[in-house]
N, C-alpha and C positions, 0 to 999 in steps of 0.2 A: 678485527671485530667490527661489527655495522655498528652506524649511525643511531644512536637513541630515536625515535620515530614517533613515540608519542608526547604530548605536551599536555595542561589542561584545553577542552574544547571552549570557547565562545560563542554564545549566538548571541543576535542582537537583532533587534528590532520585536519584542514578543509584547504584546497589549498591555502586559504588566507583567514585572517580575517574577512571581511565582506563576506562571498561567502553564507551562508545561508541567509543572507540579503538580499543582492545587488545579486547575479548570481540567483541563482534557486528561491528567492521568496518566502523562507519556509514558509508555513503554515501549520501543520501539523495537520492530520484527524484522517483517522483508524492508530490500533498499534496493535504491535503484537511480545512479545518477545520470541524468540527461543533461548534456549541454551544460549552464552552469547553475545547475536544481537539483538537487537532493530529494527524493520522494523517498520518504519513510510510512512506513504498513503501524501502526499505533494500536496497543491493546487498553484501552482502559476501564479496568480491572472495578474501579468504583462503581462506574457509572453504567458497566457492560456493554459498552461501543466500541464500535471499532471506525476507525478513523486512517483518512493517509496525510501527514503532516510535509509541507514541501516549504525548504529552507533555497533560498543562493546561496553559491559558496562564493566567498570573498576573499582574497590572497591571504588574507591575515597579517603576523604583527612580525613576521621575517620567521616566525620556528615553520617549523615541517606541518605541523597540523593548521590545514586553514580557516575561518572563522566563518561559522552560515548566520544568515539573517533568514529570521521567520519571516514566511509571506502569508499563507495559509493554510489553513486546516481542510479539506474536504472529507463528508460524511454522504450516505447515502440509505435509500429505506430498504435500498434492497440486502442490505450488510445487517439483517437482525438475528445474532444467535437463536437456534430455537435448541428447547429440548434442556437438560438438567447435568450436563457435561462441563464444568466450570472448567474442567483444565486442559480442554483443548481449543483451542479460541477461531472465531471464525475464518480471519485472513492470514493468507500465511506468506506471500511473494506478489510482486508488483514488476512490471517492464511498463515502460512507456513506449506505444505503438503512432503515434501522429502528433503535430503539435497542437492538439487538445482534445486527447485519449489515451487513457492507459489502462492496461488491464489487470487481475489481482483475480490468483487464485483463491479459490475457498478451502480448506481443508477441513474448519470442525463445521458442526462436533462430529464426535466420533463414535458417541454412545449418546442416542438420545430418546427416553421415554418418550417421547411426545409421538414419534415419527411411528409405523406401523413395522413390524421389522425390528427395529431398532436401530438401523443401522440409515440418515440420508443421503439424500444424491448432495453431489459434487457438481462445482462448475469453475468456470471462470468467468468472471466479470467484465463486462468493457463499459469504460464510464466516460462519459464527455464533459469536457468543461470549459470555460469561457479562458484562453491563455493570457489573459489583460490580465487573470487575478493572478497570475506568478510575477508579476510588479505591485503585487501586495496592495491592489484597487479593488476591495470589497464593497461597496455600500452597507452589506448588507451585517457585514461584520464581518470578525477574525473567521467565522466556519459557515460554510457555504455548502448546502446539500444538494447535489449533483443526480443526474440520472443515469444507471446501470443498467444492462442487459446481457443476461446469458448468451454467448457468444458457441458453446457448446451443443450441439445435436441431441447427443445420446446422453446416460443417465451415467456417472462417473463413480467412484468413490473414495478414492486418495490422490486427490490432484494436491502437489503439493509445488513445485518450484515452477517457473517460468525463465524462458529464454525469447529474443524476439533478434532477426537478423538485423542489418545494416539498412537495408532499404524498408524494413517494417512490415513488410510483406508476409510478412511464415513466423510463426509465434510456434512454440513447443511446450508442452507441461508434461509432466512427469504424473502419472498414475504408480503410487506407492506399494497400495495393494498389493496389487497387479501386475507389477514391475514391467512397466510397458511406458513408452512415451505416446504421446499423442501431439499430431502436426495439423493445424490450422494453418487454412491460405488466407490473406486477404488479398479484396479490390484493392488496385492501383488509384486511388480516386483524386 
């Protein structure tokens, strides 16, 4: 018989006690771990943001499950649900493409009044950020709003999971719809 494998998790270092609870609303989606960082996709359901929450993992206290420290919260303007679909939430998978970018598909909503159609476009996201604040050095505080840019051409509409290779170069996402993948190159820069 295997090994029991899970244990309770610990994280440590969060602004205060309840702040994944009570402040941001964690709910956590996509993941995606880099080196010794955790990038988790955060749904919160309160406040209708959506959020990528990134912990270090630390060895922990000798069990099997290791223990992350909160560093910080990234939010950005371009991640605003639109439209009257509460239950399909905007992000849905994250890869980390360079050290200070990563990219995050979009998947909702899925049914939106707002849009003409009903139905809007898809993309994926690629966002920059300053990698000093993954040693958890904000000035600015625990959440730091970043700039994103459609990394996408054409007009999508169930992009839903992300792959990205070794070298970072060739990112994949999955069009759900459509049952098709789609391959982006990037610059060696």
């Amino acid at each position: 018989s295997s090994p029991e494998l899970s244990a309770p998790l610990v994280i440590s270092g969060l602004p205060q006690p309840d702040y994944l609870s009570s402040i941001i609303h964690f709910r956590p989606h996509g993941i995606y771990i880099e080196n010794e960082h955790l990038f988790v996709i955060s749904h919160n359901e309160v406040d209708r943001e959506e959020n990528v929450v990134v912990f270090e993992i630390k060895e922990g206290d000798g069990t099997k499950v290791p223990e992350l420290e909160f560093r910080i919260v990234f939010a950005s303007d371009e991640w605003t649900p639109v439209g009257t679909d509460a239950q399909t939430w905007f992000l849905n998978d994250i890869a980390v493409i360079s050290n200070e970018e990563f990219a995050v598909t979009q998947f909702g909503p899925l049914d939106s009044a707002d849009i003409p159609g009903g139905l809007s476009p898809k993309t994926v996201w690629s966002c920059s950020f300053d990698k000093q604040l993954l040693n958890g050095s904000s000035s600015g505080g625990p959440i730091v709003t970043i700039p994103c840019e459609s990394i996408l051409s054409s007009q999508n509409y169930g992009i839903n999971g992300i792959a990205v290779n070794d070298k970072k170069n060739k990112i994949w996402v999955n069009n759900l719809f459509f049952e098709s993948l789609i391959g982006l190159e990037r610059s060696e820069d």
